[in-house]
N, C-alpha and C positions, 0 to 999 in steps of 0.2 A: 279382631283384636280382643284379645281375656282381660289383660289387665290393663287397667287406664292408664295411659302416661302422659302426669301431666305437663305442662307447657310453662317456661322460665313465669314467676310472676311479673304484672303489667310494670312497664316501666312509668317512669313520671308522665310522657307525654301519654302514652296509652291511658293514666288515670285522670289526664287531664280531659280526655275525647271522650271517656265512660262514664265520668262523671263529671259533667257540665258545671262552671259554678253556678249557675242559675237555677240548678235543682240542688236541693237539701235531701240525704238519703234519713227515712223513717222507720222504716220494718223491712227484715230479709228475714224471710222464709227458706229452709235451707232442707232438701229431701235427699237423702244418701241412699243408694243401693248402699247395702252389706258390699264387706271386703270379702276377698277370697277363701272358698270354702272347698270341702269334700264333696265328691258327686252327692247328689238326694240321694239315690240308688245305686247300690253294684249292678256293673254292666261290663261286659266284656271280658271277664277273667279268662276266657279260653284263647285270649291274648297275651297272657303271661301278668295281667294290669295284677296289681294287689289288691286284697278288698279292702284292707285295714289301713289308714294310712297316719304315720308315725309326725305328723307336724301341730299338732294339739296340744303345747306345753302348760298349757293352764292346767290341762288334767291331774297336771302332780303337786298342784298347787290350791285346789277349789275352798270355797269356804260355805258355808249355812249359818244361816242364822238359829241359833238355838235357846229354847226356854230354860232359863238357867234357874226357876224358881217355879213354886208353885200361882203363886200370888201375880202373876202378871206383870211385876214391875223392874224384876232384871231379866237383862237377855245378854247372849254370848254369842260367840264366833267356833264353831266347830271347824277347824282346817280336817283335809281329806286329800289322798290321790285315788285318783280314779282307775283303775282298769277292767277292761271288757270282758264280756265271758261270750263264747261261742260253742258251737256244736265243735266234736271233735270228731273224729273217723268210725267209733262205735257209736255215736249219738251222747256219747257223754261231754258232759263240759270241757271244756277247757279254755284256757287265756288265751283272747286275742294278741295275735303279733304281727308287726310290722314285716316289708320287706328285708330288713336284717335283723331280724329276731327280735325287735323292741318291745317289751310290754309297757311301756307308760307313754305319755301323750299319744295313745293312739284315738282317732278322731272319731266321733259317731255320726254316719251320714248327713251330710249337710250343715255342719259345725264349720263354724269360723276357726279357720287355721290363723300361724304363728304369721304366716305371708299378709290375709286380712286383715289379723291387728297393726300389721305395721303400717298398713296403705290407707286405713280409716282414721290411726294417728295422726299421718303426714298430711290427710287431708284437713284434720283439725288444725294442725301446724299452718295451714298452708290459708285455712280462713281467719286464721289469726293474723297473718301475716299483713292478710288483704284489709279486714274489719277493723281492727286494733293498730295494729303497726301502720299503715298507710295511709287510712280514710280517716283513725281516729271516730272513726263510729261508736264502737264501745271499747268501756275503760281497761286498759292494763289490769286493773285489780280488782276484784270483786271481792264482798263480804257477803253476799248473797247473789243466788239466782233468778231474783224474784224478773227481774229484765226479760229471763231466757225459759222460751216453753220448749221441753222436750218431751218426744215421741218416739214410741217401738212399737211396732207389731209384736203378738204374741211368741213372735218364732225366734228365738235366742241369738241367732246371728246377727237379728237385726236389734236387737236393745244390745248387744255388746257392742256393736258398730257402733252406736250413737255413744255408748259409753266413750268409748275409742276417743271417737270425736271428740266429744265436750274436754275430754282429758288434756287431746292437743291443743284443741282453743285455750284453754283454762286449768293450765297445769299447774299443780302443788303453788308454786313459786308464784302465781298470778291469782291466788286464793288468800286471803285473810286465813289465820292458826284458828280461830273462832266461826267459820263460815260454817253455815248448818248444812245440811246434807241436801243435794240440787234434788227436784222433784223430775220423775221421767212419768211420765201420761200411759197408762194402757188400757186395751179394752180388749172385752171378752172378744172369742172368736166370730159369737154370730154378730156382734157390734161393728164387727172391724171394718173401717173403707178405708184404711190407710193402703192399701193391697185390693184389687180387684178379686171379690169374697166372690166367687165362683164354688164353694162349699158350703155358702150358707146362701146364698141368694137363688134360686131355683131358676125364674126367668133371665137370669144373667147366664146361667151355666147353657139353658139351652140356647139362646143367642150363641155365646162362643161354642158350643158343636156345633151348629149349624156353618158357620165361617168357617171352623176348622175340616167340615164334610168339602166345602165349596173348596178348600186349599185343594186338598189331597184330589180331589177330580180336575182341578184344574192341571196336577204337576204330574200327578203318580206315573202316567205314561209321558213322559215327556224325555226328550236326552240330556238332560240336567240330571235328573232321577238315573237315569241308565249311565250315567256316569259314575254317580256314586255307588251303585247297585257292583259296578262293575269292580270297583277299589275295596270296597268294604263287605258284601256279601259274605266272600268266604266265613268273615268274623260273625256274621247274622246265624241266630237259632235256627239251625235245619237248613241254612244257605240262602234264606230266602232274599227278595229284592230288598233293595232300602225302601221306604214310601214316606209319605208324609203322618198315614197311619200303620204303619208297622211297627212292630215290635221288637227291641224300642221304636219309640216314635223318631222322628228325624228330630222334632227340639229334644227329646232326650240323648241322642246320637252329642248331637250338640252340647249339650249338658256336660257329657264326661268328655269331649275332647277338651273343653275350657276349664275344664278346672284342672286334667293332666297338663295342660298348658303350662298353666299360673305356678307351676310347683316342682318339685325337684326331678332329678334324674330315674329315682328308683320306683315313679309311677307318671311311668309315660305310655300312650300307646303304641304302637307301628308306627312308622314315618308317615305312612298313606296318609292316617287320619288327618295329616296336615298340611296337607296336599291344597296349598293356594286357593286356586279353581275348585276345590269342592270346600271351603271353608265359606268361598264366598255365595255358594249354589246352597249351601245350609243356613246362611245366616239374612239373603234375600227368602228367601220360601218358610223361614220363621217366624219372619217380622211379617211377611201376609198374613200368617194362620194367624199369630197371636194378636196383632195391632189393626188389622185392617179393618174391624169393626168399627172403632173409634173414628175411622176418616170417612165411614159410610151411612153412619146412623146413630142417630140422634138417641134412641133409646138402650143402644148399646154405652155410647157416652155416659147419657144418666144410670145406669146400671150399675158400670163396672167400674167409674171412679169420678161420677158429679156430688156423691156426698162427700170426696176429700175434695176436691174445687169450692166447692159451698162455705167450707169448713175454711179454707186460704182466703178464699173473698170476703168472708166474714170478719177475719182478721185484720183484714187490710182495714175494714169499713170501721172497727171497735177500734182500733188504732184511731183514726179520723175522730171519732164520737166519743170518746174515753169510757167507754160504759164498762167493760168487761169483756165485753166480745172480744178482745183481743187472747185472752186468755187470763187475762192474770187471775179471774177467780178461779180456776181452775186449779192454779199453779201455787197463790201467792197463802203462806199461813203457815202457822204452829198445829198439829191436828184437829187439819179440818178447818183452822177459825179460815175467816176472811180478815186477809191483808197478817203483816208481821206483828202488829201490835204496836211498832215501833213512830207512826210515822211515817216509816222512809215508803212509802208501795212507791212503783215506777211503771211504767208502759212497760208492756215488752216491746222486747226492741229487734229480739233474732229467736227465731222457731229453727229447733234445729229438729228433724225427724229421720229414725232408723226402719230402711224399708226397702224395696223390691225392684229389680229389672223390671214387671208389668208394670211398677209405680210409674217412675221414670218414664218411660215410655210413652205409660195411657195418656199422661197428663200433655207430654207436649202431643202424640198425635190427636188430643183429643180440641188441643188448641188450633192445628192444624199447622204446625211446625216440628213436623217429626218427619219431610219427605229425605229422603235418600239416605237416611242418616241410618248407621248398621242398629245391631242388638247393641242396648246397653253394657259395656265393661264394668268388670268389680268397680265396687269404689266409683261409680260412676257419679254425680249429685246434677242436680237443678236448683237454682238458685232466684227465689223468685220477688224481685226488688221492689218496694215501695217507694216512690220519691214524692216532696213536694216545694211547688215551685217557692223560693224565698222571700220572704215577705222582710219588710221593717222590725217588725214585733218583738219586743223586748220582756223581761221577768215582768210582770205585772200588768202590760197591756192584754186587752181581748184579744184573741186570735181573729184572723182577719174572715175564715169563716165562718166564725158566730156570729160577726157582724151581721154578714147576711141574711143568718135568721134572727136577728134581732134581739140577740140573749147576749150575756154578761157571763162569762166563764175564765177563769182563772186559767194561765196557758200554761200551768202543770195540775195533773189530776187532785181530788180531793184526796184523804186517805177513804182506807174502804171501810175502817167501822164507822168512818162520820155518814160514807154514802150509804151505807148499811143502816146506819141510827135515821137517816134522812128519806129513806126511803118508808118505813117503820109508819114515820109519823107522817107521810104521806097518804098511805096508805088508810093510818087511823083518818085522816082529815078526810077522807072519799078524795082528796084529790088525784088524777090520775096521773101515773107518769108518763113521762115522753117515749114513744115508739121506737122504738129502735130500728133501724133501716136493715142492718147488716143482712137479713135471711128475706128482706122483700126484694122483689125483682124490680128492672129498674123502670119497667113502662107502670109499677103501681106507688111509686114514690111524688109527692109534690114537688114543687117548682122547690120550694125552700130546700127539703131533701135534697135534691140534685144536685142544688148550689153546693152544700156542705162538702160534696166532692171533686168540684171543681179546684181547678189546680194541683190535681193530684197524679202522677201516672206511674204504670206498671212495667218494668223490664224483666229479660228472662235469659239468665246465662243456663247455657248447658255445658259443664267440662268445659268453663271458661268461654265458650262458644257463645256468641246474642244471637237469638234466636229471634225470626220475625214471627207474628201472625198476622196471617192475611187481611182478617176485618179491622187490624188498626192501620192500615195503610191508605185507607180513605183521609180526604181536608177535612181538619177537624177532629180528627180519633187519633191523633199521635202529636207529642211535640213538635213544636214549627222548625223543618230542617232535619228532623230525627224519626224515621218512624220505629223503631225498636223500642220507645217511649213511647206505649198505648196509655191513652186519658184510661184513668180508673175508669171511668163511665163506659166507655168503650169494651173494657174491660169486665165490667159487669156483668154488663149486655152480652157477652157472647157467653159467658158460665151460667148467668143466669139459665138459658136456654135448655141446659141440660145438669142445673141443679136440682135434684128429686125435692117435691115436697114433703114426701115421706115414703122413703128407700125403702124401706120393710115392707109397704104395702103396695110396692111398686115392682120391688120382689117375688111378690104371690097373687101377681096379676096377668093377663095376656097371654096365658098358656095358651090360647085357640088362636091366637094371631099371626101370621105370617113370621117369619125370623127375621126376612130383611126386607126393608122399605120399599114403597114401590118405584122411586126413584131415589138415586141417591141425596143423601144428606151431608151436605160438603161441612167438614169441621173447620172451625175458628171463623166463622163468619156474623155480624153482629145482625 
């Protein structure tokens, strides 16, 4: 399947069975593959496919931000249309065009087409529906963002996707005329674990060669391979077989039949390439190259995606603790300050992040809830629920897990210059302040610690799908009657295990060691 298609929204009774009245929903963490795009690469043009493909209508539309003074203090908007320049028959330039002679919206490899924005829209649309319209989770109207942390990978499809999204969630008409401009999170390339960084992380790249050498030995000869070799060949450089490392590789094979899928008439490939039986011979034998690390080993885990898990569990845990860890210092302020100034700071309430088929993936197979399920589709999301169970607790009482540690805490957060001003003179006093749990594991936490996440548990829609993991299925690590409700603790406990201490140094480590474990390492287990 190329493009997701999603499924009618839950009915009353379906919202009654998902969400129990006995749990209160708190933080949803929301991760989207990008919507449909152009292949990364030309492949195949001696199939008649186009290179340039004309579904890019932003191109005639683009804008920049431009210094409209010297001084620093006005800026402008330069609109623009975009078009391509390419080699022409002598070597001299000429304009890129489309299969019917188009020169504008033409796409540049791996750009979010006109199909993408409409499907990471409808997904917005479609979590609005869910969040706001049904649950009443959050409000109809916003004057601010401060509630919502958003996220994009460096790679442009994936911060327009998110754009997309928040647009559908949070359209014009469900915005305040005065609402300041929402904050989106990025980070450089070698920072990046939103994406399994196999570009910047050296021991990650050679783990996934290694996995992907064991693919290709285990398939290359195989009659799966000799089936495709047999269909598609002709179209291979020099005739050669298909393989898992050939040229293209079989995911890149893969690559351009799904995106000629998702898209129009006038760039499709041969019928063959779509040939049932070899779609499903391409899309089992890619999900082993690419994912089967995550279900085998532990340090492939913490590699290639325990510093985005760390980074979610931290969330959920700063949620719980009001400190920040949630994100809001991150997110919340006029440049740079902390908090609006205003007052109003709030928890966030819903992370929404723009990002990748390996995202998706790593993260459920790394929880151990990714078995038979195919490659991710455009537009695919995971959706990863905090709940906590209902207490009494009204405006002004303690919260019933302060109780436990025997503190007095106001059950909405301070604002953040007062925690900023309080921290200050904390600080000047020698007095220390309190530890923060969210980034310790959960076997170095105190009994009190522990408590504080008690009554709290974690679900996991995928494409509207509840997804189990294994080690919450144990008495005692899931709600009573439910186990697709993992106790947070539970929950901890298994990210814990393969959240890096420090990814960077964990990166440029173990180059003498073995690639894969000497027994396997079963994922999602606490």
């Amino acid at each position: 399947m190329t493009t997701f298609i999603p499924r009618q929204p839950y009915s009353k009774e379906e919202l009654a069975r998902l969400y129990p009245q006995e749990l209160e929903l708190q933080l949803v963490q929301v991760l989207l593959r990008h919507g449909e795009r152009s292949p990364v690469s030309p492949r195949f043009q001696n199939t008649g496919l186009w290179p340039y493909w004309p579904y890019c209508n932003s191109a005639r539309q683009l804008t920049s931000v431009i210094m409209a003074t010297t001084d620093w203090a006005n800026w402008d908007q330069l609109k623009y249309r975009r078009r391509l320049e390419t080699f022409g028959n002598d070597d001299g330039p000429v304009i890129a065009s489309g299969p019917g002679g188009q020169f504008d919206a033409i796409c540049q490899p791996g750009e979010l087409t006109d199909k993408g924005r409409e499907t990471t829209l409808a997904l917005g649309q479609r979590l609005r529906h869910l969040y706001v319209d049904q649950l009443r989770f959050m409000p109809k109207l916003i004057s601010d963002s401060d509630m919502i942390y958003l996220r994009a990978t460096p790679i442009p499809r994936a911060l327009e996707s998110v754009q997309q999204a928040f647009y559908g969630l949070y359209p014009p008409s469900a915005r305040t005329a005065d609402m300041p401009a929402p904050t989106i999170i990025t980070r450089t390339p070698a920072d990046e674990t939103l994406f399994p960084n196999d570009g910047n992380c050296r021991r990650f790249a050679h783990l996934s060669r290694a996995f992907a050498k064991r693919t290709a030995e285990r398939w290359n000869e195989t009659e799966d391979l000799q089936y495709l070799s047999n269909l598609f060949s002709k179209w291979m450089p020099g005739n050669q077989k298909v393989a898992v490392d050939s040229h293209p590789r079989l995911s890149g094979i893969m690559d351009t039949i799904n995106a000629t899928d998702a898209h129009g008439p006038d760039t499709k490939l041969p019928k063959e390439f779509y040939d049932p039986k070899a779609r499903a011979i391409i899309d089992k034998i890619s999900v082993e190259e690419w994912y089967a690390g995550y279900k085998e080993s532990a340090e492939y885990r913490m590699l290639g995606i325990g510093g985005l898990m760390g980074d979610i569990t931290s969330r959920m845990i700063g949620s719980i603790e009001r400190n920040g860890n949630d994100g809001l210092v991150e997110i919340g302020g006029n440049d740079g300050q902390l908090g609006r100034g205003r007052g109003g700071e709030t928890d966030i309430k819903l992370a929404l992040s723009g990002c990748h088929d390996t995202t998706l993936a790593a993260i459920l197979m790394s929880l151990g809830a990714f078995d038979n399920e195919k490659w991710p589709p455009f537009t695919s999301h995971v959706a990863l629920e905090l709940f906590r169970k209902r207490t009494s607790t009204v405006p002004g009482q303690t919260l019933a897990s302060d109780k436990t540690l025997g503190v007095q805490k106001e059950a909405r957060p301070q604002s953040w210059w007062k925690a900023l001003f309080s921290s200050a003179k904390a600080a000047s006093e020698n007095r220390p302040e309190p530890e923060a749990i969210a980034r310790k594991a959960l076997g170095e936490l105190s009994e009190e610690q522990r408590n504080l996440l008690q009554g709290h548990y974690v679900r996991i829609r995928y494409n509207d799908k509840i997804m189990q993991v294994p080690g919450c299925k144990a008495q005692g690590k899931h709600l009573e009657g439910d186990e697709s409700f993992c106790t947070l603790e539970a929950f901890k406990d298994i990210v814990d295990k393969y959240t890096p201490k420090n990814w960077k140094h964990a990166c440029a480590s173990n180059f003498d060691k073995p690639a894969f474990p000497e027994q396997v390492e079963p994922a999602g287990l606490a």
